[in-house]
C-alpha distance (Angstrom), angle and dihedral (degrees) to the residues before:
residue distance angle dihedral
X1 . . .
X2 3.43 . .
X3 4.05 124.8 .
X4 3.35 95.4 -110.7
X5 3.54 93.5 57.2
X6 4.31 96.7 43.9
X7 3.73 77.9 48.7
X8 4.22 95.9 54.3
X9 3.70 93.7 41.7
X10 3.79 97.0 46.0
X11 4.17 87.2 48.2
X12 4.18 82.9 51.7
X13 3.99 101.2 47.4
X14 3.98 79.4 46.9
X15 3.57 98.7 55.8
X16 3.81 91.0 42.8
X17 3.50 95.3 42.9
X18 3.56 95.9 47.0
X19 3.69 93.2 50.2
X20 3.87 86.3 53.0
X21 3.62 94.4 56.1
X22 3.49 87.8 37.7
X23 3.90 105.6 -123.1
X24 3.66 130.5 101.9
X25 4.08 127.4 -76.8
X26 3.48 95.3 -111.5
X27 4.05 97.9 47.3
X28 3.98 78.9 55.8
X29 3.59 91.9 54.4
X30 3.76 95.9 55.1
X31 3.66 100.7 14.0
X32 3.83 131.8 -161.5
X33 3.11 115.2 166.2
X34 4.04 126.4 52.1
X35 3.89 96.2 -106.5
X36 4.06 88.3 64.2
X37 3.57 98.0 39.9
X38 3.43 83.5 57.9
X39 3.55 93.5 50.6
X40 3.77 96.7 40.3
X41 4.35 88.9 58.3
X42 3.88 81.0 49.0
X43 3.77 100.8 61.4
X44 3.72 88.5 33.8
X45 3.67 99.2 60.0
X46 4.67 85.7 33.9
X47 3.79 86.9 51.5
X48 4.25 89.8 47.7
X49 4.04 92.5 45.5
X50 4.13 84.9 48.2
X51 4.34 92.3 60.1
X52 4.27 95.9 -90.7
X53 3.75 101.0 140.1
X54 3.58 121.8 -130.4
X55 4.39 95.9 -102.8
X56 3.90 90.7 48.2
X57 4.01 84.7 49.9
X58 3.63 84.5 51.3
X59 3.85 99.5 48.2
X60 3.88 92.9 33.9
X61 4.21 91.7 60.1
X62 3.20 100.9 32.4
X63 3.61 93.1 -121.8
X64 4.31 132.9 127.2
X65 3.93 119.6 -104.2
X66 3.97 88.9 -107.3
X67 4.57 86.4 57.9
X68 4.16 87.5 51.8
X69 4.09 100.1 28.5
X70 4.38 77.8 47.2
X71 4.20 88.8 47.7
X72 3.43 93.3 48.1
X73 3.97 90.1 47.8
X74 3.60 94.2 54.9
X75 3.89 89.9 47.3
X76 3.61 88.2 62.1
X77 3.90 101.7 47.7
């Protein structure tokens, strides 16, 4: 997978998500409040099921391996 393609799936789980947890796509990406955490762990485990691979997750949101391996955790449970 190339980066421009992580890059265009992660920007579509975050629109989606975001709309889901009603709040914007760029609250999800550096969330605040509960409601975009929420969505943030959403497009992060979508964007994982769709190919991304854990270190472009990691670049993509901005986040540490411990915030997506933690994401992808909860997804499971």
């Amino acid at each position: 997978m190339t980066t421009e393609q992580a890059a265009m799936i992660i920007r579509e789980c975050l629109r989606d998500a975001a709309r889901h947890c009603d709040c914007k796509p760029s609250e999800a990406l550096d969330p605040r409040g509960k409601a975009a955490i929420t969505a943030r762990n959403a497009a992060i485990v979508s964007a994982y099921r769709q190919g991304v691979p854990k270190h472009a997750l990691s670049i993509g949101f901005r986040r540490s391996w411990e915030t997506i391996n933690k994401a992808l955790l909860q997804a499971e449970a």
